[in-house]
Biopython code that builds the backbone (N, CA, C, O; Angstrom):
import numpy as np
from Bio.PDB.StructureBuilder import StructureBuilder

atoms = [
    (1, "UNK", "N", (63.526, 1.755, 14.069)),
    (1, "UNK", "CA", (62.592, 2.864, 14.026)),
    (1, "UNK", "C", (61.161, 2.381, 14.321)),
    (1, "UNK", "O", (60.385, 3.010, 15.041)),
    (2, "UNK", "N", (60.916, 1.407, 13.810)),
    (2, "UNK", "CA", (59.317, 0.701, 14.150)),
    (2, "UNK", "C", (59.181, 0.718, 15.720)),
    (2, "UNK", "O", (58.329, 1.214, 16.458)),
    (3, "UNK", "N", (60.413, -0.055, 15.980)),
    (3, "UNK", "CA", (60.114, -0.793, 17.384)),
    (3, "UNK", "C", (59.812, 0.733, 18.554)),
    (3, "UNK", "O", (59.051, 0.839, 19.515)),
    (4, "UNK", "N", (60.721, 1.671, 17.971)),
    (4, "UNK", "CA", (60.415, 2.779, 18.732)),
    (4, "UNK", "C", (59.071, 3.696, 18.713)),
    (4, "UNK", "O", (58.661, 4.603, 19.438)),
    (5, "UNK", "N", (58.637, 3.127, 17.701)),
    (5, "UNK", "CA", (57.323, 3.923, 16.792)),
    (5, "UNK", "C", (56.656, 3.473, 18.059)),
    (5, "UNK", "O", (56.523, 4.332, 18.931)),
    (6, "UNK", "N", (56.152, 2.090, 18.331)),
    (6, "UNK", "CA", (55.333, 0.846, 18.891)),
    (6, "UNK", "C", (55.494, 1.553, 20.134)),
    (6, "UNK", "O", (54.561, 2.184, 20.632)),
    (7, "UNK", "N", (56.978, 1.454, 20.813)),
    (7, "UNK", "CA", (57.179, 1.661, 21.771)),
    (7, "UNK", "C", (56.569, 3.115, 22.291)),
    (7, "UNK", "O", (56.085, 3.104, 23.423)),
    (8, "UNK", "N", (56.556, 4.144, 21.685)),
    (8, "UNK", "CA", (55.959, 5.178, 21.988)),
    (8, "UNK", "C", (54.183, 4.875, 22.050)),
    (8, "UNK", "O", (53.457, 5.000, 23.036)),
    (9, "UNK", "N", (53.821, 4.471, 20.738)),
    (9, "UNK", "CA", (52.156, 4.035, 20.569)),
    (9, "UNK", "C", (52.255, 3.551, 22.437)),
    (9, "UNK", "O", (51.805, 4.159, 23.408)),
    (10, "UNK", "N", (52.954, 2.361, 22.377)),
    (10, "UNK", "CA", (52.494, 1.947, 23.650)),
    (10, "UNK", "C", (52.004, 2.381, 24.828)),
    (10, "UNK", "O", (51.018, 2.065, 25.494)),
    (11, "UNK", "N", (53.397, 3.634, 25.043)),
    (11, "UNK", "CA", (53.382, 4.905, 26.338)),
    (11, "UNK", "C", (52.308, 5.447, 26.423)),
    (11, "UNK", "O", (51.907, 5.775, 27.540)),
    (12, "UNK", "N", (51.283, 5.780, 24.908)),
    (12, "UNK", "CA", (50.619, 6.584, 25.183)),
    (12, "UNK", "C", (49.065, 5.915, 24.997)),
    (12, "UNK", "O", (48.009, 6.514, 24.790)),
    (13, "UNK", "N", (49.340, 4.262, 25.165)),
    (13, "UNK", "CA", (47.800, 3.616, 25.075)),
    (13, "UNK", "C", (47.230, 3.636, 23.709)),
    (13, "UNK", "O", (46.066, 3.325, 23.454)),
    (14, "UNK", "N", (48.349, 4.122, 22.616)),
    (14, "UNK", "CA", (46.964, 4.002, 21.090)),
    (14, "UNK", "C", (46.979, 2.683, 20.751)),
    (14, "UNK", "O", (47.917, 1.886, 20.741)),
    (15, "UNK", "N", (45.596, 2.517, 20.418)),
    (15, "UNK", "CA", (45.352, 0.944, 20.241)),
    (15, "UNK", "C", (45.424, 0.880, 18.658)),
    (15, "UNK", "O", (45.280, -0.266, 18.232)),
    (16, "UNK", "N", (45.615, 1.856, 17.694)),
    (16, "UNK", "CA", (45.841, 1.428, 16.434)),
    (16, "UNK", "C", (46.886, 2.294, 15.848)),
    (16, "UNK", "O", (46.935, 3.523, 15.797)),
    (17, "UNK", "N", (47.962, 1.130, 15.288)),
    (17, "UNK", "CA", (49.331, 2.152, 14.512)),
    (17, "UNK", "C", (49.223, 1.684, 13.336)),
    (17, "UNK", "O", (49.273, 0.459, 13.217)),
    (18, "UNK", "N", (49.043, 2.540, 12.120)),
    (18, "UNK", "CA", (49.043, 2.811, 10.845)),
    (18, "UNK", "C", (50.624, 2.982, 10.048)),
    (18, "UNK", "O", (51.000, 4.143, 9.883)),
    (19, "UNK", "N", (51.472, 1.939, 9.596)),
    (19, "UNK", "CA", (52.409, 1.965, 9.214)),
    (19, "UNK", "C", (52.587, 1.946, 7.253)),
    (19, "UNK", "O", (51.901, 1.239, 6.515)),
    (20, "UNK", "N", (53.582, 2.832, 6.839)),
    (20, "UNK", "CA", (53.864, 2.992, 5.411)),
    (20, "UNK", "C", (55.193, 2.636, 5.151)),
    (20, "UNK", "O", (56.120, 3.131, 5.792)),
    (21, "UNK", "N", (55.415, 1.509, 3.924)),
    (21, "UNK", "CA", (56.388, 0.874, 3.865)),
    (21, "UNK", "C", (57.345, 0.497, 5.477)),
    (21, "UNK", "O", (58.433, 0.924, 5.865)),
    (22, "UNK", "N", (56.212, -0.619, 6.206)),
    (22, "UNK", "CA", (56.859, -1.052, 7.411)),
    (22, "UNK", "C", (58.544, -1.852, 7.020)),
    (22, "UNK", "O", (58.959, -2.030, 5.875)),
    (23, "UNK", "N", (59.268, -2.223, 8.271)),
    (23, "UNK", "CA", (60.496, -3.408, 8.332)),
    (23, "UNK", "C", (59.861, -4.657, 8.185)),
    (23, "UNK", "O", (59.090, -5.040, 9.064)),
    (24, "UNK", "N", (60.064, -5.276, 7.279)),
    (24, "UNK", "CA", (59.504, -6.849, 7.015)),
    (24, "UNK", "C", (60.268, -7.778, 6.074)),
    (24, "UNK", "O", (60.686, -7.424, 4.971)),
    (25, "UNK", "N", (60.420, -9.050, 6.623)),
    (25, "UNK", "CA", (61.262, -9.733, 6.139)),
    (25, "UNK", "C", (60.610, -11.123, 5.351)),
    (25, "UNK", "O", (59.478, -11.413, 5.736)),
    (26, "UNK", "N", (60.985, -11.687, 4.679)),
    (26, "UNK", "CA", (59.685, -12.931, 3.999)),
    (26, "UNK", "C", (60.608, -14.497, 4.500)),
    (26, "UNK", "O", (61.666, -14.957, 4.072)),
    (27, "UNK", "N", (60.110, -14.759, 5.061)),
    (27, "UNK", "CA", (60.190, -16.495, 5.386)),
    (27, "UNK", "C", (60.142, -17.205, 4.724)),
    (27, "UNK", "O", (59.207, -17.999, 4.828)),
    (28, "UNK", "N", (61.228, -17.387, 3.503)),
    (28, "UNK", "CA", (61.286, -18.279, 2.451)),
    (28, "UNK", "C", (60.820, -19.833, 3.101)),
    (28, "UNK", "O", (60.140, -20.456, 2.285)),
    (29, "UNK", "N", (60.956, -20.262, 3.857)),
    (29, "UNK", "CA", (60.159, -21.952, 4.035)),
    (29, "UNK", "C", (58.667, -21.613, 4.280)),
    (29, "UNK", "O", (57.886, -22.523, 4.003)),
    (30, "UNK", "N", (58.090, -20.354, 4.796)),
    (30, "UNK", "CA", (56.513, -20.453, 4.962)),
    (30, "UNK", "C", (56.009, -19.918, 3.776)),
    (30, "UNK", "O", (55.000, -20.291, 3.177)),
    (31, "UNK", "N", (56.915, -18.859, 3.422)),
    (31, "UNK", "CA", (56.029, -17.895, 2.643)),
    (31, "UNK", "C", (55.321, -16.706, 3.001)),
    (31, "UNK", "O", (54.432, -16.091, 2.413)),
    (32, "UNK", "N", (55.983, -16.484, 4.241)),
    (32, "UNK", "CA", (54.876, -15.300, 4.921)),
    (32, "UNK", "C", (55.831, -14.251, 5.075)),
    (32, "UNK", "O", (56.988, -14.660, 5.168)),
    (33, "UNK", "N", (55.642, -12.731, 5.142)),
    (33, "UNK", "CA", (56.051, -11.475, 5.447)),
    (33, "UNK", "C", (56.036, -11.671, 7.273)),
    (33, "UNK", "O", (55.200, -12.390, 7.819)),
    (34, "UNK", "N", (56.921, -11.035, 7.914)),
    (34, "UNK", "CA", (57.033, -10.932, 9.525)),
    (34, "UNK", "C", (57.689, -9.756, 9.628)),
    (34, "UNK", "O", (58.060, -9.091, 8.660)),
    (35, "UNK", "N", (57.869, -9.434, 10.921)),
    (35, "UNK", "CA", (58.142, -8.124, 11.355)),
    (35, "UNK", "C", (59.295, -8.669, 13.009)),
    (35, "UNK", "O", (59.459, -9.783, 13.508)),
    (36, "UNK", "N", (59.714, -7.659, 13.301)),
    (36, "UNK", "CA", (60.211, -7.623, 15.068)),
    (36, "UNK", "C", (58.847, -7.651, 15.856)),
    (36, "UNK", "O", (58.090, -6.692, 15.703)),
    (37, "UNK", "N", (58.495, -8.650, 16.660)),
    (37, "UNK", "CA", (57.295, -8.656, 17.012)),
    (37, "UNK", "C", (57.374, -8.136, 18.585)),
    (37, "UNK", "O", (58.293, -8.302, 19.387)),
    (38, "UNK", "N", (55.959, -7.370, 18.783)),
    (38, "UNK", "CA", (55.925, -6.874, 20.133)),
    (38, "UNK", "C", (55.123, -7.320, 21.143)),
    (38, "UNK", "O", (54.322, -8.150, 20.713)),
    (39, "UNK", "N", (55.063, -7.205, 21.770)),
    (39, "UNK", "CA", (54.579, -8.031, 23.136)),
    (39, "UNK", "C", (53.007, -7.315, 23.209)),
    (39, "UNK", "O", (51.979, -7.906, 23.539)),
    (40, "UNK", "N", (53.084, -6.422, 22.958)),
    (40, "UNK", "CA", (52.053, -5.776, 23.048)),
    (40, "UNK", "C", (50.834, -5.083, 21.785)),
    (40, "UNK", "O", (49.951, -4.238, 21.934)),
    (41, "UNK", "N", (51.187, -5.718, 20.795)),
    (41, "UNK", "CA", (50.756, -5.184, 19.361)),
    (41, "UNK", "C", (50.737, -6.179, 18.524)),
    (41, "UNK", "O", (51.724, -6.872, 18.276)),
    (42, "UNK", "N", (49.234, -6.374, 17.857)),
    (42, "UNK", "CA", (49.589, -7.645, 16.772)),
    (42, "UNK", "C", (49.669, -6.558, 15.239)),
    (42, "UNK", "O", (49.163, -5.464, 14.989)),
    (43, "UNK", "N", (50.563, -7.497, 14.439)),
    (43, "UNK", "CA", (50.320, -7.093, 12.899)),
    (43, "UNK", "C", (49.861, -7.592, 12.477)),
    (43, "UNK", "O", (49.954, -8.819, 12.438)),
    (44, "UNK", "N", (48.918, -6.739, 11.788)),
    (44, "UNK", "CA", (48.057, -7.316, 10.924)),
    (44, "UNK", "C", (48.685, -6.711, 9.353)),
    (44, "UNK", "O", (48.996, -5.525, 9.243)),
    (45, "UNK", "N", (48.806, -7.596, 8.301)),
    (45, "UNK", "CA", (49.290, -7.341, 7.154)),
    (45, "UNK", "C", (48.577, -7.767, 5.606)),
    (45, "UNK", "O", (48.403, -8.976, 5.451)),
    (46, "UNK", "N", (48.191, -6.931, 4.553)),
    (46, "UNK", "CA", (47.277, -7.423, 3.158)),
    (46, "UNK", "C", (48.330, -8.751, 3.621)),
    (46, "UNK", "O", (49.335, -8.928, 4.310)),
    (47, "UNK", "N", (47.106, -9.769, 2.502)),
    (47, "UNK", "CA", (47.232, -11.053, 2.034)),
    (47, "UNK", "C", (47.882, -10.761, 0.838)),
    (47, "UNK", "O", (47.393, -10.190, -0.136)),
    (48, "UNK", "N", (48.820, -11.114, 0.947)),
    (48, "UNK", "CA", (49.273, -10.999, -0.546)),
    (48, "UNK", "C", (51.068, -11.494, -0.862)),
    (48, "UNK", "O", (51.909, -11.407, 0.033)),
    (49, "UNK", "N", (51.437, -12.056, -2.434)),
    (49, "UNK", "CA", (52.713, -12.779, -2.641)),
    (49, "UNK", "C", (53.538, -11.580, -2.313)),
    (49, "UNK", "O", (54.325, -11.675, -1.371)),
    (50, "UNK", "N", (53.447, -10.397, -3.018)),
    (50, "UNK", "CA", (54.508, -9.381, -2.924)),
    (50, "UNK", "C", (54.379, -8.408, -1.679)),
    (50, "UNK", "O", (53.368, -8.066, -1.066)),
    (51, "UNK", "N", (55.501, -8.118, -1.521)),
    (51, "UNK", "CA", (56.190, -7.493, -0.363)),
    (51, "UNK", "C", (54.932, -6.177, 0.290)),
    (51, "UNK", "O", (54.902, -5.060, -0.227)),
    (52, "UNK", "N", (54.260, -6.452, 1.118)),
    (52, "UNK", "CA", (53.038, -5.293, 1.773)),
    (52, "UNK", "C", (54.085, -3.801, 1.815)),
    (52, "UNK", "O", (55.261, -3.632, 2.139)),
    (53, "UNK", "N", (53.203, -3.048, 1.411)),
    (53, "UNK", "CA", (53.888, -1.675, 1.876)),
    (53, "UNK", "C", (52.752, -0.907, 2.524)),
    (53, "UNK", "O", (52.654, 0.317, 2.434)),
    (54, "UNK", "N", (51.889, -1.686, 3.188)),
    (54, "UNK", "CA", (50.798, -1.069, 4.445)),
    (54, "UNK", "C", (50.807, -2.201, 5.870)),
    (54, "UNK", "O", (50.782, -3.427, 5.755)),
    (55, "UNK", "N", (50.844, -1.528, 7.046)),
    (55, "UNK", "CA", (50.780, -2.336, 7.892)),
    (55, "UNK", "C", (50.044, -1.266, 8.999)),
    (55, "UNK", "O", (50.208, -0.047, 9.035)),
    (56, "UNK", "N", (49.224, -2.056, 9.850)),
    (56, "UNK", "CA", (48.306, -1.855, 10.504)),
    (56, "UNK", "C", (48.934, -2.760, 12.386)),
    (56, "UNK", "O", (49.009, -3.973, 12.579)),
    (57, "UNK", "N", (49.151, -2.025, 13.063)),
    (57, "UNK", "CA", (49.670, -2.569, 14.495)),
    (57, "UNK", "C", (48.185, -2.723, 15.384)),
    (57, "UNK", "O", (47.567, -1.659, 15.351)),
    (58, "UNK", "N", (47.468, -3.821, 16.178)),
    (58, "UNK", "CA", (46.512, -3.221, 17.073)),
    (58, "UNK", "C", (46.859, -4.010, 18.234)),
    (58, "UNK", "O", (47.313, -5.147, 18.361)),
    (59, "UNK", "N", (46.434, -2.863, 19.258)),
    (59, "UNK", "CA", (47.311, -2.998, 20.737)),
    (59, "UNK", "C", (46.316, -4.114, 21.074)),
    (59, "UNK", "O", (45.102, -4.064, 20.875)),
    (60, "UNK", "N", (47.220, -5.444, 21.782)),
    (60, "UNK", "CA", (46.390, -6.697, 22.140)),
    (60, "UNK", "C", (45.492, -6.540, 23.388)),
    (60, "UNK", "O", (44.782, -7.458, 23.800)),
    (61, "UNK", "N", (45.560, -5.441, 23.908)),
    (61, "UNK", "CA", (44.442, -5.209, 25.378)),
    (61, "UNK", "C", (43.879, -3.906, 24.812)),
    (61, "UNK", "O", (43.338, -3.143, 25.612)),
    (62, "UNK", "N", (43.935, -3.619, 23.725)),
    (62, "UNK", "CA", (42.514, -2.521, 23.245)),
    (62, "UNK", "C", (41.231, -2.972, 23.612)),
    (62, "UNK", "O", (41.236, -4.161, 23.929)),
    (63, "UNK", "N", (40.006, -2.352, 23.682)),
    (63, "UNK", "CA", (38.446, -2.512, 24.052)),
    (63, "UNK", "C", (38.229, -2.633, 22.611)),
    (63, "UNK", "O", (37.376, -1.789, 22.337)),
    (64, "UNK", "N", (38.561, -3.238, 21.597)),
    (64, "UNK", "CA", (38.438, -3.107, 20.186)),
    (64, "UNK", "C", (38.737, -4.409, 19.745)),
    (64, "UNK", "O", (39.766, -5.055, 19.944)),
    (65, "UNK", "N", (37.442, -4.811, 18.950)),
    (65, "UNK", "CA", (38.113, -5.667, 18.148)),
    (65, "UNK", "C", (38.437, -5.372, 16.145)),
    (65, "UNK", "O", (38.072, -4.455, 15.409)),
    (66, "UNK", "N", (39.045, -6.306, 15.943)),
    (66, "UNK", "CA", (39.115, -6.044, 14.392)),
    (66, "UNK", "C", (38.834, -7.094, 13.299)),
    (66, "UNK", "O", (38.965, -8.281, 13.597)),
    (67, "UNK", "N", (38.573, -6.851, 12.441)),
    (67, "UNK", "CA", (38.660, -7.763, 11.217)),
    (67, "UNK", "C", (39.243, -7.442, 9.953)),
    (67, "UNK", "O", (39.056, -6.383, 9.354)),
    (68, "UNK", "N", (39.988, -8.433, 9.550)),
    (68, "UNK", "CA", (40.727, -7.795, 7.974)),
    (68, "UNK", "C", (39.256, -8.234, 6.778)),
    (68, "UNK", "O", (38.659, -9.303, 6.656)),
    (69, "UNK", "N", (39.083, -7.063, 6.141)),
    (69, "UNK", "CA", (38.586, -6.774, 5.507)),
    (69, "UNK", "C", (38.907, -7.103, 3.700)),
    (69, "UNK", "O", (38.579, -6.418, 2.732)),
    (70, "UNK", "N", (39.579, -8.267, 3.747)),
    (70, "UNK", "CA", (39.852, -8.583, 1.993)),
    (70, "UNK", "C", (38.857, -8.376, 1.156)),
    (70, "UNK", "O", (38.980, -7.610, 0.200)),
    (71, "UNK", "N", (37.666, -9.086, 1.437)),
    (71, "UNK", "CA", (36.513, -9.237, 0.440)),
    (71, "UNK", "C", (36.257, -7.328, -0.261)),
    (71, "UNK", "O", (35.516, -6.878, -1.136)),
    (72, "UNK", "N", (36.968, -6.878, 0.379)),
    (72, "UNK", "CA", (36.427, -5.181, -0.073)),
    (72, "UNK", "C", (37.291, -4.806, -1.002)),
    (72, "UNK", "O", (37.057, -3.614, -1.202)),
    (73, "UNK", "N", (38.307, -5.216, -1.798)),
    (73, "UNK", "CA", (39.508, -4.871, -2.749)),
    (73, "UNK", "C", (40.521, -5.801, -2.644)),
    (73, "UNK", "O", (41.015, -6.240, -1.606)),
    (74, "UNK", "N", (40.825, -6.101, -3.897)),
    (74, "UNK", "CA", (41.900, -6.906, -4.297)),
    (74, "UNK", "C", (43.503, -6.063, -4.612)),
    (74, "UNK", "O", (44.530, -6.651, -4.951)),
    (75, "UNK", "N", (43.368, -4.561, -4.395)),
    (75, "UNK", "CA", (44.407, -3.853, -4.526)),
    (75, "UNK", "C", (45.686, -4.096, -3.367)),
    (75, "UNK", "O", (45.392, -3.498, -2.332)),
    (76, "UNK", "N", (46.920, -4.754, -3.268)),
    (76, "UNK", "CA", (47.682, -4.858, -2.753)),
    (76, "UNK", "C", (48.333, -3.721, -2.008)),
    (76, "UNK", "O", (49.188, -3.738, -1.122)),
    (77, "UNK", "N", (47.850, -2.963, -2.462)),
    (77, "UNK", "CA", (48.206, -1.423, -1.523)),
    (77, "UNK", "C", (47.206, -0.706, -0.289)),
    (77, "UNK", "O", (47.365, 0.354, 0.317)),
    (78, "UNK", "N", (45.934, -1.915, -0.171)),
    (78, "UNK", "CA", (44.892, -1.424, 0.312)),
    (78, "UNK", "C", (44.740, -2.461, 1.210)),
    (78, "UNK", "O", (44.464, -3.605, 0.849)),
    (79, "UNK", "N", (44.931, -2.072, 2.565)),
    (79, "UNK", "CA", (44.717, -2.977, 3.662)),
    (79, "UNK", "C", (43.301, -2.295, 4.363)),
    (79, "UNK", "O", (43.119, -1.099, 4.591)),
    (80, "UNK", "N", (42.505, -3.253, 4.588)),
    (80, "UNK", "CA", (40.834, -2.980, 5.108)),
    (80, "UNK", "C", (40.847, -3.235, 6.690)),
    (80, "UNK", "O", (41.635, -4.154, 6.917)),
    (81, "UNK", "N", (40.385, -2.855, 7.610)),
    (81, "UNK", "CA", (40.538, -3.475, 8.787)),
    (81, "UNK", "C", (38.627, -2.990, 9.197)),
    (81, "UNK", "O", (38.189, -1.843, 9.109)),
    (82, "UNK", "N", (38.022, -3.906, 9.515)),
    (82, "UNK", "CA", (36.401, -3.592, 10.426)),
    (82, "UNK", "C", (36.999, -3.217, 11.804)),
    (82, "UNK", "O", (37.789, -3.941, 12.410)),
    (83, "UNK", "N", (36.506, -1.907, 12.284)),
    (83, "UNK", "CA", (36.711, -1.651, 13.887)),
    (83, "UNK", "C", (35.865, -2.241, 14.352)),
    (83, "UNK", "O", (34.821, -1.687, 14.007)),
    (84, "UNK", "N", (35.617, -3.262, 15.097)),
    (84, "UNK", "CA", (34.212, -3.080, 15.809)),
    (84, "UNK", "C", (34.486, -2.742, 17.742)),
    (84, "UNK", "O", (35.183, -3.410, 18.505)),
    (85, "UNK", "N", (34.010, -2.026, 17.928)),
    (85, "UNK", "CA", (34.168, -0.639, 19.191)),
    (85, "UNK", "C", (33.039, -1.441, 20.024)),
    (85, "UNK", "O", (32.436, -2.474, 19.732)),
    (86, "UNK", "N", (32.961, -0.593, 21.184)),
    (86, "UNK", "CA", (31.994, -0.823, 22.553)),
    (86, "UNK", "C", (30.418, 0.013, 21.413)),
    (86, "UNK", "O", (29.415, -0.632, 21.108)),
    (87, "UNK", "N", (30.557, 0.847, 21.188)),
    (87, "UNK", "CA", (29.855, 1.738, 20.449)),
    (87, "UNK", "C", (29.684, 2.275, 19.356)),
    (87, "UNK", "O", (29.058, 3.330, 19.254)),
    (88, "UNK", "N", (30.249, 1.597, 18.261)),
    (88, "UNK", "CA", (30.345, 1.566, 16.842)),
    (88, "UNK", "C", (31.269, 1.259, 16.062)),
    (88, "UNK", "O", (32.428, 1.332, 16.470)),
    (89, "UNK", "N", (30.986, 0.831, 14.729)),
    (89, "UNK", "CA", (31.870, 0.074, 13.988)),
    (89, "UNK", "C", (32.207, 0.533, 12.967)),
    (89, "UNK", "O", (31.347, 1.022, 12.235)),
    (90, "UNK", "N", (33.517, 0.526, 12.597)),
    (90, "UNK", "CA", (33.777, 1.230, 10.865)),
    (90, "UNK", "C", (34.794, 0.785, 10.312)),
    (90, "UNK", "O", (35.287, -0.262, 10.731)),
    (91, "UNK", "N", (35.280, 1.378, 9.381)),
    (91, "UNK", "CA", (36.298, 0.725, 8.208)),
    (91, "UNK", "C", (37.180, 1.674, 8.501)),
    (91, "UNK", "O", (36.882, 2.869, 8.492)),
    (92, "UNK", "N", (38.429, 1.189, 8.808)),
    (92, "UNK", "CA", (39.653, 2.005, 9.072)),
    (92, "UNK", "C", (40.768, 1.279, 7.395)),
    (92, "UNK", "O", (40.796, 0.084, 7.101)),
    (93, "UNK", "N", (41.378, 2.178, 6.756)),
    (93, "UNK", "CA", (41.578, 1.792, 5.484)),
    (93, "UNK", "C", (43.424, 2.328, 5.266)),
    (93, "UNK", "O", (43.739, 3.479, 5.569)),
    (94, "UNK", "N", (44.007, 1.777, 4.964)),
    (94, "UNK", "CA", (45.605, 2.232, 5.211)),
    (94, "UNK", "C", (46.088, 1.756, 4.033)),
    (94, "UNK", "O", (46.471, 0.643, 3.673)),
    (95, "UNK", "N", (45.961, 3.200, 3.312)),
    (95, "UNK", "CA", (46.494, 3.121, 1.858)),
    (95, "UNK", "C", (47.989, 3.927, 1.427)),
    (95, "UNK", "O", (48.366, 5.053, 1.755)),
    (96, "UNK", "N", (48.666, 2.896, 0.571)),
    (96, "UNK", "CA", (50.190, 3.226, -0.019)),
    (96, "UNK", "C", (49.612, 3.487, -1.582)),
    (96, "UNK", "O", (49.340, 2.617, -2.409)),
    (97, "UNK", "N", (49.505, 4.993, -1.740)),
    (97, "UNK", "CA", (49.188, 5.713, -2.893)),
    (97, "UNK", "C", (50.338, 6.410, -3.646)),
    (97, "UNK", "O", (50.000, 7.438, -4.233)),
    (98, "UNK", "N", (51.866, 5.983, -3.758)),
    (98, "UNK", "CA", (52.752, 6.967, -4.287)),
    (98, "UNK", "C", (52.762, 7.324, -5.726)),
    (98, "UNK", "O", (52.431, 6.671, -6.715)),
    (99, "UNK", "N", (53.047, 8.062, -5.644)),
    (99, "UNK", "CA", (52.490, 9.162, -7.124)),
    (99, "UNK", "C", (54.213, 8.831, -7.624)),
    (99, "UNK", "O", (55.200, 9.334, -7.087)),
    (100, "UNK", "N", (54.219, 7.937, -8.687)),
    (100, "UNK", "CA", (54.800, 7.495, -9.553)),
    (100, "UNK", "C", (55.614, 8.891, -10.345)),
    (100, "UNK", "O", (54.992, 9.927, -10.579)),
    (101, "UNK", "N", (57.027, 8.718, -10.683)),
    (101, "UNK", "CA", (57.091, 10.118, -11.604)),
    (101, "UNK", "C", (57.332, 9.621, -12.940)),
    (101, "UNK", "O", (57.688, 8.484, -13.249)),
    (102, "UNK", "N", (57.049, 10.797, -13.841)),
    (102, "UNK", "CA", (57.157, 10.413, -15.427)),
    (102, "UNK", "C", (58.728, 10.324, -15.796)),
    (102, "UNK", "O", (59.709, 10.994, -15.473)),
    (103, "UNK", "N", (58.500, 9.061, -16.716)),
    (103, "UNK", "CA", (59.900, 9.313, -17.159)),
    (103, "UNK", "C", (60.632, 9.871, -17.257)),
    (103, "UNK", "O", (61.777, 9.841, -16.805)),
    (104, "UNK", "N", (59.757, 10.959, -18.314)),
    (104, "UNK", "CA", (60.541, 11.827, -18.499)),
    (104, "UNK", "C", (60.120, 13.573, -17.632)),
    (104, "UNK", "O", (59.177, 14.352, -17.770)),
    (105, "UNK", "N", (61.314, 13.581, -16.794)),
    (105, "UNK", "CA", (61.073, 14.374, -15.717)),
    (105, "UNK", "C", (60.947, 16.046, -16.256)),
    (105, "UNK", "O", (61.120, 16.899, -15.386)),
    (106, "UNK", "N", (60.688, 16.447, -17.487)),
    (106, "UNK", "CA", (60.518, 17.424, -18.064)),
    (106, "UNK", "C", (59.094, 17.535, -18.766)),
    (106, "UNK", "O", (58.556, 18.542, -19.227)),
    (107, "UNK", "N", (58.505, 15.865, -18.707)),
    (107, "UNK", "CA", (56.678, 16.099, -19.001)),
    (107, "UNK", "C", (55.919, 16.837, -18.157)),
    (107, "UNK", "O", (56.350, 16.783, -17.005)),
    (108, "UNK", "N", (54.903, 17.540, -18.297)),
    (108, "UNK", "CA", (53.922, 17.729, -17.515)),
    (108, "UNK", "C", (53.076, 16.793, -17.275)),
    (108, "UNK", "O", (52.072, 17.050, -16.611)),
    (109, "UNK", "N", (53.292, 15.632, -17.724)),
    (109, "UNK", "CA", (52.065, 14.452, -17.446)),
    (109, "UNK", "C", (51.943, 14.446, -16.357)),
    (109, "UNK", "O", (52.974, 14.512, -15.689)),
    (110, "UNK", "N", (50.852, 14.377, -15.778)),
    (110, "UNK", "CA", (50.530, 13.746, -14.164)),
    (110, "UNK", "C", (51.317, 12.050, -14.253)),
    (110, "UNK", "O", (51.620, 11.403, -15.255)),
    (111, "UNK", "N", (51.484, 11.681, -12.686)),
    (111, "UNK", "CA", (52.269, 10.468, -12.604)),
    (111, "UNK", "C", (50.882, 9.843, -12.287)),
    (111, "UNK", "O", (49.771, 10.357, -12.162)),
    (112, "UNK", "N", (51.358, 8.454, -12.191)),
    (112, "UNK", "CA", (50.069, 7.579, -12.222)),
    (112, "UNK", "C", (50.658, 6.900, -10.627)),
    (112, "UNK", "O", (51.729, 6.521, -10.154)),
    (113, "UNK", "N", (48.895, 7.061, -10.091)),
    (113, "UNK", "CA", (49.123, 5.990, -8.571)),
    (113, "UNK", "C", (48.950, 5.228, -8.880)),
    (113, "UNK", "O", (48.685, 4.788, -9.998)),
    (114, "UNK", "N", (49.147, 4.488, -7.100)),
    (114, "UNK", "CA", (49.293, 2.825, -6.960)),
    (114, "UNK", "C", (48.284, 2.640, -7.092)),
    (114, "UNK", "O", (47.915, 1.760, -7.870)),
    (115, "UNK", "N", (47.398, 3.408, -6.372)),
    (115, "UNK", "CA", (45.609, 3.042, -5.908)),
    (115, "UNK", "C", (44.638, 4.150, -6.795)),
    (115, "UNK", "O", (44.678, 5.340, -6.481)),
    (116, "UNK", "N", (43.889, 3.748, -7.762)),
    (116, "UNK", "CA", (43.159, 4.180, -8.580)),
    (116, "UNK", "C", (41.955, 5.465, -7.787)),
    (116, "UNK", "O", (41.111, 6.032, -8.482)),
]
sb = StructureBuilder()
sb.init_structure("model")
sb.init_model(0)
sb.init_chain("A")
sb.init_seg("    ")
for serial, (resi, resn, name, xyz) in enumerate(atoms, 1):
    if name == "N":
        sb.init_residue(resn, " ", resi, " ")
    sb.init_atom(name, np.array(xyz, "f"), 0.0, 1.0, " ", f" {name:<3s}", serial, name[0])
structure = sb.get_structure()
């Protein structure tokens, strides 16, 4: 499903794909999270031990560059990316917020998110 996701992004030139709970596998001898990689798209993924459930694709011949943005939150659900453009720069932010349910599924409690 990714690869087709990409593959479409591609057809249509978007230089940034915003992914929720991406395909990723962990490289027990490195230690690192990876993906099916594309020829045409780097991943960029949070720093972090446990399993990312945000991923960020940017097309490698975009007019764009990027930067991961850690120093801005330590929340593992919060991947930061700096656009910097021909003509301006901003914070593109790709957050996994799922609204948790209450135990007990007959409370009215509100559920508690990932991201505060």
């Amino acid at each position: 499903m990714q690869q087709t996701l990409l593959e479409l992004a591609f057809a249509k030139k978007t230089d940034l794909v915003l992914v929720q709970e991406p395909s990723l596998w962990l490289d027990s001898r490195e230690g690192v999270w990876f993906s099916f990689p594309h020829l045409s798209y780097a991943l960029v993924l949070p720093r972090s031990d446990k399993r990312p459930r945000t991923a960020i694709y940017v097309r490698t011949e975009a007019a764009i560059k990027h930067k991961q943005r850690d120093n801005l939150s330590t929340d593992n659900d919060l991947l930061v990316l700096e656009i910097l453009g021909p003509t301006e720069r901003f914070l593109l932010l790709n957050i996994y917020n799922e609204k948790e349910l209450a135990e007990d599924s007959t409370s009215q409690q509100q559920g508690v998110r990932t991201v505060e």
